[in-house]
N, C-alpha and C positions, 0 to 999 in steps of 0.2 A: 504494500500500500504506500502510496506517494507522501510525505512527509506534508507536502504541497494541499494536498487533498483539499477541494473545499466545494460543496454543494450551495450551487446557485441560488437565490432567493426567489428568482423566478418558477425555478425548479421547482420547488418546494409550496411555492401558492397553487401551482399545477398539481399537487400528487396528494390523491385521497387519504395516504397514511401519514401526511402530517397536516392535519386538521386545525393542532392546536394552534389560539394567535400565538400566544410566545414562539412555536418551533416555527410559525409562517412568516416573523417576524428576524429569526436569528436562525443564520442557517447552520451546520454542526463544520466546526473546523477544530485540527487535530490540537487536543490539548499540551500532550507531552509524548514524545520518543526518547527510544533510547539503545543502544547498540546492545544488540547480543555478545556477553561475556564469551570470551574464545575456547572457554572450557565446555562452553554449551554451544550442541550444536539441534537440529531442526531435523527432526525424524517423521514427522506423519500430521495431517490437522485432528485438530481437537475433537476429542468423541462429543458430538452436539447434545445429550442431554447428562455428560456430566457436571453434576454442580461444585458450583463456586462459589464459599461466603466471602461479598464482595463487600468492601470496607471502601467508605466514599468521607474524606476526610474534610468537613463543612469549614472555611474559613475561621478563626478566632478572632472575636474581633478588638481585641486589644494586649496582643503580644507584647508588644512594645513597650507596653506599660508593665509585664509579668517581667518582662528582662529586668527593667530597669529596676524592681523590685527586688529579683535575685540578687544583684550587683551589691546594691546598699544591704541588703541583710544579712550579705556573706563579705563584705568588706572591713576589714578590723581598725579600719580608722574615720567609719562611718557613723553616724548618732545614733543609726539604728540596727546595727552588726548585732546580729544573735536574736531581731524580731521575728524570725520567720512569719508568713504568712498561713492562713487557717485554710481549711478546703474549701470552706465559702467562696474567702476571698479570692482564689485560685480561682474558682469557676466564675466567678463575675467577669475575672478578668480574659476567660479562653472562650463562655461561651459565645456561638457564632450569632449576628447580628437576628431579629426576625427576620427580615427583609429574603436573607439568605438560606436560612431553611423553608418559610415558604415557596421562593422558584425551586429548588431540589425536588418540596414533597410535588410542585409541580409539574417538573418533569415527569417524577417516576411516575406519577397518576398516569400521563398522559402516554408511560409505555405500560398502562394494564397492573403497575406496581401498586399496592393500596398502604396506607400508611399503616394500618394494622402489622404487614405482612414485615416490618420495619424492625430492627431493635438498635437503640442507642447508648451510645457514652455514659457516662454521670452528667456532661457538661454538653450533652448534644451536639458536641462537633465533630463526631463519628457517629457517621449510620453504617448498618449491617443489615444486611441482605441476602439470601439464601436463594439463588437464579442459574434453570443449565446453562451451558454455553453459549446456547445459539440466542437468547435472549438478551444475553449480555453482551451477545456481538451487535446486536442491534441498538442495544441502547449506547451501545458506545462507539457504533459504529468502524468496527476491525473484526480481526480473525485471530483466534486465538489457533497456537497450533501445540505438540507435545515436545516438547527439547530434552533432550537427551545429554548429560552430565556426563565428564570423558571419565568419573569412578563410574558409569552405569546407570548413576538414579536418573529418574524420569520426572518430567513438573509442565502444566500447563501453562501459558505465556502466549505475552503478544508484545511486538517491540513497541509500539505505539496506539493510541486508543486519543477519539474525539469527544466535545463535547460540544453543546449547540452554545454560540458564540458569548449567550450574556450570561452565562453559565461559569465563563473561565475566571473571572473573579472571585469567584465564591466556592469554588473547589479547587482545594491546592491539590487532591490527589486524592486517586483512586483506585484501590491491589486489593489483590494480586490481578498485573497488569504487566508490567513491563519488569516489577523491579523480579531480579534472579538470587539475592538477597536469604541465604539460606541458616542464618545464623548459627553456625557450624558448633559445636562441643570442640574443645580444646583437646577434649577424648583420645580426640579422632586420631590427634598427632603427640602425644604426649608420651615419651619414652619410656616403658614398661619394664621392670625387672623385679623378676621373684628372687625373694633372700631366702634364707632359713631364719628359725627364730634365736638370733644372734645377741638383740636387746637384752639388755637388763630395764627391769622395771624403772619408771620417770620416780623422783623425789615430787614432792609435793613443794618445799624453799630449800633453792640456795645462801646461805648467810655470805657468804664468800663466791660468786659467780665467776668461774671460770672457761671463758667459750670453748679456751683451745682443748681441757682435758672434755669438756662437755661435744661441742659437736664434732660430727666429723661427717665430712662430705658425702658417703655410703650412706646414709641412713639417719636424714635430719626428722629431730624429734622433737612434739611441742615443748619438751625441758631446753633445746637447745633454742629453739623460737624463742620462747618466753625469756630464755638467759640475755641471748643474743639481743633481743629489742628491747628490755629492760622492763617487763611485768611478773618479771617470775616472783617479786615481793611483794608486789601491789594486791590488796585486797580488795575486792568489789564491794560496792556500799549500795549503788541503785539497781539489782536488777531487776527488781520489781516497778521501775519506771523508766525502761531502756531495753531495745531492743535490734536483735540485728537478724537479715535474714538474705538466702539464698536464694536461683535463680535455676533448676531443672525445663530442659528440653527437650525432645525427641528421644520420649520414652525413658530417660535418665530419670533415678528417681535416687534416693538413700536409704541402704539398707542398716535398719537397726540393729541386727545382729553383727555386721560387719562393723558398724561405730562402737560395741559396746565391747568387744573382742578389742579393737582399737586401745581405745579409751580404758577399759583393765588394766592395760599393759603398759601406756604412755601417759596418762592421765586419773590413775583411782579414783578420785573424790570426783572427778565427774561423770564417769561412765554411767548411773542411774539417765541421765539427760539422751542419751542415745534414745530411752524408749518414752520419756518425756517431751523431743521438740516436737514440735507442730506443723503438721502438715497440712497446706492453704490449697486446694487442688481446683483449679483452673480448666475448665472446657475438657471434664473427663480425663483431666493428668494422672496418670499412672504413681502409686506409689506401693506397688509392686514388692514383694520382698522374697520372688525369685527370680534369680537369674536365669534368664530365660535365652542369653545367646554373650558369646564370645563381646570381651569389652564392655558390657554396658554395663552400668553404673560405677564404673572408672571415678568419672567425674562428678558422680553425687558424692560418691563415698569420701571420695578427696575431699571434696568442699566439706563437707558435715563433720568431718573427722579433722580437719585442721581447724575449723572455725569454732567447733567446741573445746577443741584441745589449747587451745590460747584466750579463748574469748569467754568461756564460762566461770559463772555462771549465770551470764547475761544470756534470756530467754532467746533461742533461735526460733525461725517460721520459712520453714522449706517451701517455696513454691511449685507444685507440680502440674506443668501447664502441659496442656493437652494437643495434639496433633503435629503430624510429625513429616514436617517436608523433609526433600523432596515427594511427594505423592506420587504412586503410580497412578495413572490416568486411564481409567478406564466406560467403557459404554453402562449407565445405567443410575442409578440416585447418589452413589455414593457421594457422600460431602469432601470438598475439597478443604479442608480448615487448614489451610498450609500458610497461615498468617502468628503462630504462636505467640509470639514477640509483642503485636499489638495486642492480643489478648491478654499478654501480661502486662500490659503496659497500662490499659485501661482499668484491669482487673484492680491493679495497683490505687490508679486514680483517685478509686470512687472511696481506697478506703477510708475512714474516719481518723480523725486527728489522735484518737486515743488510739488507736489499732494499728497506725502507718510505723514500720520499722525505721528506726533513725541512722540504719547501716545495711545496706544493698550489696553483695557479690554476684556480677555476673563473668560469668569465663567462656561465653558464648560470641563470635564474631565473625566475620568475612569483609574481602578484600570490597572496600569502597567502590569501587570502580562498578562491583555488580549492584548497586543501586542509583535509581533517577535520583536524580538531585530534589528532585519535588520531593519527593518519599524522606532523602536522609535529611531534609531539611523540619520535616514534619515529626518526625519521628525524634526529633532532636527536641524541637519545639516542646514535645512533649516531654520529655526527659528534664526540661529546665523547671516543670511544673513541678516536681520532685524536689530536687534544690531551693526551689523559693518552700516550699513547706518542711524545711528543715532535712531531708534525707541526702545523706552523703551516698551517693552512686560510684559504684566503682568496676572499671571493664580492664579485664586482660586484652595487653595490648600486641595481640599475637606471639607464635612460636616461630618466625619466618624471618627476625629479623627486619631489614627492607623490604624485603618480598622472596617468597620462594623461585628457586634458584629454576630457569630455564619456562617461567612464566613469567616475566619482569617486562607487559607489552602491554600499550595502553589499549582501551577499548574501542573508540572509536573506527577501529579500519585501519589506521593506518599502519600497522605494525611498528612504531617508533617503542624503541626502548624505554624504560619507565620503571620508576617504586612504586610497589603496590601498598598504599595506608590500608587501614584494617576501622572498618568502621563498626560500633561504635566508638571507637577511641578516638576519633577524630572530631565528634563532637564538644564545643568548647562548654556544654555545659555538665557535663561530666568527670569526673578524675581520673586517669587512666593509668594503669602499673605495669610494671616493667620486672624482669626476674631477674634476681644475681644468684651469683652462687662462691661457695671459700668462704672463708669467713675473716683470717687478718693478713691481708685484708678481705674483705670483698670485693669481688669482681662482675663484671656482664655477664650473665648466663651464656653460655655455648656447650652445645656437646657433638662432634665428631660426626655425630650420627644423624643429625637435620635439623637439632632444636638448636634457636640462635632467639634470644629476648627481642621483640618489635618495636620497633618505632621510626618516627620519620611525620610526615607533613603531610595535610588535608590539601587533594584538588579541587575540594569543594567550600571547604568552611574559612573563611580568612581569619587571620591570626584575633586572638583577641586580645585585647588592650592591657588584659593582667596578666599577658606573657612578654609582651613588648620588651623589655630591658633585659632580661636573662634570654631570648631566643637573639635578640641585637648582638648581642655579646658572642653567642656559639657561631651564629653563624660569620662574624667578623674572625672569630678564628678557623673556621672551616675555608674561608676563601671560596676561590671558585671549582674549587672537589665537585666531582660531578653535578657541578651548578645544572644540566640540562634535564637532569630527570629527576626533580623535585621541585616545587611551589614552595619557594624561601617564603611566600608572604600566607602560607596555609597554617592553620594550627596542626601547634606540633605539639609530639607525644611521644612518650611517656611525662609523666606528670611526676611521678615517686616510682618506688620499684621494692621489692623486697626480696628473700631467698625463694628460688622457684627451683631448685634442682634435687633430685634423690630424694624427695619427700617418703616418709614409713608410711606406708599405707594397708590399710588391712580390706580386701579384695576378695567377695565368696571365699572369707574363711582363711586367704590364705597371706602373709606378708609381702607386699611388693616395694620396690620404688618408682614413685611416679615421677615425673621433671614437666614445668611449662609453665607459663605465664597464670597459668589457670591453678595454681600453686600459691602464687606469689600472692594471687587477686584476695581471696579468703581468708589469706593469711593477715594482709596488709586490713583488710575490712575491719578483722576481729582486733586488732590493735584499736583500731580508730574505736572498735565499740568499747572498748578499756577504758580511751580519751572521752569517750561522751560519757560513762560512768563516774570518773572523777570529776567531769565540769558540772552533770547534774545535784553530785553529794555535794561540791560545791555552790548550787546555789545558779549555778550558769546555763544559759541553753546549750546546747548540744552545737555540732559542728556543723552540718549542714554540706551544703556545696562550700568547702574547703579551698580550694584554688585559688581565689581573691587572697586568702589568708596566707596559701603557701606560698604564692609567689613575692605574696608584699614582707612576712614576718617570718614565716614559718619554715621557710627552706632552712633557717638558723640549728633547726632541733632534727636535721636529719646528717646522714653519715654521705658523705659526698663520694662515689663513684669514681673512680678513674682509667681505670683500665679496663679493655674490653673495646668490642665494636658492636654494630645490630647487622651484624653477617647476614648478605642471601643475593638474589640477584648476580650468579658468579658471571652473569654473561655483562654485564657493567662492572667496567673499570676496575678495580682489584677485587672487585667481589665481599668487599670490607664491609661496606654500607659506611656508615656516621660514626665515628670514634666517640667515646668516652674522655670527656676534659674534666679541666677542675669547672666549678660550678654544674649548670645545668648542660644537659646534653640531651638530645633524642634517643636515646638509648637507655639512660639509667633514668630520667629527670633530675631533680633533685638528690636522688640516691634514697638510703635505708631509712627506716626511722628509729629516735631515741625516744623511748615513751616517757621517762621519767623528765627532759629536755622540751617536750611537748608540752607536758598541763604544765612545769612552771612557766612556758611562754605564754600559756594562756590561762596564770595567774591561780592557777589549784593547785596543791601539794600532794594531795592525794592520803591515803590511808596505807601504813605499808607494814608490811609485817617485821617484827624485832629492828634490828640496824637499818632496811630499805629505805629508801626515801632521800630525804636533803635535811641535811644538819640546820 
């Protein structure tokens, strides 16, 4: 279909099935395209009465004012740092105008759609709809066809879709549509190795913490976490008014037998919490507690077992969202729900001030490039509504390094060489982590075998303004190093970074090590949910979107990085990617954190057990 596409007005006062004045009045011209991903390729058209819940994103009508709200609530030298906003006020400020869900319910009226048939958002700026194919080609005027993933999986798609002309203001987007957006498990690539049971049981305090007799690169343990970042003496005071929670996809879930096995061995006093935390199950999310195929729940198990193993006894709430792209596409009712992400994302939204987690791990992402910019623009959008209500979000910022090695090609057609960013870490309303590994010192995650810590620069999101001095800075010392395949003026990431390599992990039953960003991400979480423990028993609000704070104060109370690269991409220039310097880099960020460095920056001492603490 022609990018060009545009249906005559004439045309259209001519033709019986478009009746309505508005469609006689505006004729349907192509809202948004966008190139098929080179890993996807186009195998067959779309079975016509497979359905699609299609998600039609209604304009907000005062973003701009939600930004500007995040900024000052999360800024430490603001009068109003640490107001978060309430879910009220969040939704006054996103939802869409009347004006603007009136022509939508009039459109869809006028293709047979009834509002009944409709379900929405909290804040009515997503609708959902349940339509086979062929209805949805119509109303969107395109083809959808079946693409085929060069691992095999299969998913329904169309590169471009229209809408009728007075319409384009007032929907920024509407998927599954164009974006290929598969929000990947870190699972998928995360370096596996069974030990035997080598461990000796975790202490409960060290009086005298010592990393180097404590950890050791084979087999990091939350006693070495906890040593290493400095909570192993801190005592929790609010868990009963603080809380942190995770992020399961495509059929991942956490097995409690596998956390409590864990958690015995690495952890005693909090093993009962394995069959304690809470699981929030989203659009029929699996929370399964058998292993029903090779690999899966890798990545719940990690997450639930690191984030309890550091961060308890602050309540967790596993989210287990439901459907699981890529879908195979086939003829008959089956529902295509291969949008999970927004269903966590809204699911999220609606919840209540007292309910919302004040600490988010996701380890879930994929290369930028396979989503429209409408989509990651929206999706983001969305993500800062979190931030302004107090939740620190936090995304692994890939295992790839720059980009994996012998895919490093933009999307467009052209075949030009290029880094692949990983979204969402490229969104600047979010905080993004980065993996090290060693310990004196610390260094950039790498291992031999294809895991390289991610980072690097958005070609979609431009820099923002509470990164400006510390990215001026790297990239004044970078020079013109492969100045041609990166957007100096993109947001860049990593943001912080933690240890992501050789993690102990207990896997159906058995000890493994895991290694990857998605390591680092729950690890880094469950610290911060320690920081929002001591600022609440303190009297203070919680952290919120942190990056205003890190980049203006806070990078003070973190351990700085320096060696290492974000290896990948070996078909560019030495295959390095972005070195590790002093200060900030895209590769480590600001580096590790010091917890006990932390709350005295942000004026708590905290609670600590025997000598811990500050004299």
């Amino acid at each position: 279909m022609s990018a060009a596409k545009l249906f005559l007005v004439a045309g259209l006062l001519a033709s019986a099935s478009y009746a309505s004045p508005i469609q006689a009045r505006t004729p349907y011209a192509v809202k948004d395209s966008h190139f098929v991903p080179s890993k996807w390729k186009q195998v067959a058209p779309a079975p016509s009465t497979h359905n699609i819940d299609l998600r039609i994103a209604i304009k907000q009508s005062h973003f701009i004012d939600l930004e500007r709200h995040l900024y000052e609530v999360s800024d430490p030298d603001h009068s109003r740092y640490g107001q978060h906003l309430s879910e009220l006020e969040v939704k006054k400020l996103v939802q869409p105008a009347g004006d603007s869900l009136a022509l939508v319910h009039e459109w869809l009226a006028d293709n047979g759609i009834a509002t009944s048939d409709l379900s929405y958002s909290a804040a009515r700026d997503w609708i959902k709809v349940s339509l086979p194919v062929h209805r949805i080609e119509s109303l969107l005027d395109t083809k959808y066809s079946v693409y085929r993933h060069e691992d095999g999986s299969e998913t329904v798609r169309t590169p471009e879709w229209s809408l009728p002309v007075h319409l384009h203001e007032h929907i920024d987007t509407i998927q599954p549509t164009n974006s290929f957006f598969r929000s990947t498990p870190k699972a998928v690539s995360l370096e596996v190795n069974k030990v035997g049971g080598t461990y000796s049981k975790d202490v409960t305090y060290h009086q005298d913490p010592n990393v180097t007799s404590i950890c050791t690169p084979r087999g990091v343990t939350p006693l070495c976490m906890r040593t290493l970042y400095e909570t192993i003496d801190y005592i929790p005071q609010s868990a009963g008014k603080n809380k942190m929670a995770l992020a399961n996809y495509l059929g991942e879930t956490n097995n409690r037998s596998d956390a409590y096995l864990f958690l015995d061995k690495f952890r005693p006093e909090a093993k009962q919490a394995a069959y304690t935390f809470q699981f929030d199950v989203i659009n029929n999310g699996s929370t399964s507690q058998e292993v029903v195929q090779t690999r899966i729940d890798i990545e719940g198990d990690l997450d639930v077992e690191t984030m309890l193993g550091v961060g308890w006894p602050t309540p967790l709430i596993a989210y287990a969202v439901g459907g699981s792209p890529p879908f195979i596409p086939s003829n008959g009712t089956t529902t295509d729900t291969n949008e999970p992400y927004l269903d966590w994302l809204q699911h999220v939204l609606a919840q209540s001030d007292d309910t919302l987690p004040q600490v988010v791990s996701t380890s879930y992402d994929d290369e930028e490039q396979t989503v429209p910019p409408s989509y990651a623009k929206r999706v983001c959008e969305d993500l800062a509504q979190l931030g302004a209500r107090g939740v620190s979000v936090f995304y692994a910022s890939g295992d790839s390094g720059v980009g994996s090695s012998g895919s490093c090609i933009t999307n467009n057609g052209s075949g030009a060489k290029r880094f692949t960013p990983e979204f969402p870490s490229t969104c600047p309303y979010i905080t993004s982590v980065g993996a090290t590994m060693d310990f004196n010192p610390e260094v950039v995650a790498y291992h031999s075998s294809g895991f390289a810590s991610g980072g690097g620069f958005s070609d979609l999101f431009p820099r923002p303004a509470y990164q400006d001095k510390a990215v001026k800075a790297y990239l004044k010392t970078l020079g013109d190093r492969d100045a041609a395949y990166f957007n100096a003026s993109g947001r860049a990431y990593p943001d912080i970074s933690a240890q992501g390599s050789y993690f102990a992990t207990v896997w159906n039953g058995t000890e493994t090590l895991v290694s990857g960003t998605s390591a680092s991400t729950p690890l880094f979480a469950a610290v911060v949910a320690l920081v929002n423990d001591a600022l609440i028993a303190g009297g203070k609000p919680t952290l919120g979107f942190l990056n205003p704070w890190l980049y203006k104060k806070g990078y003070r109370a973190f351990t700085d990085i320096t060696s290492g690269s974000a290896v990948g991409c070996a078909e560019i220039g030495d295959g390095k990617g972005f070195p590790a310097v002093e200060g900030w880099d895209p590769v480590s960020g600001f580096g590790t954190p010091k917890f006990r460095d932390i709350i005295h920056l942000l004026g708590v001492h905290g609670n600590w057990n025997h000598t811990g603490g500050f004299s």
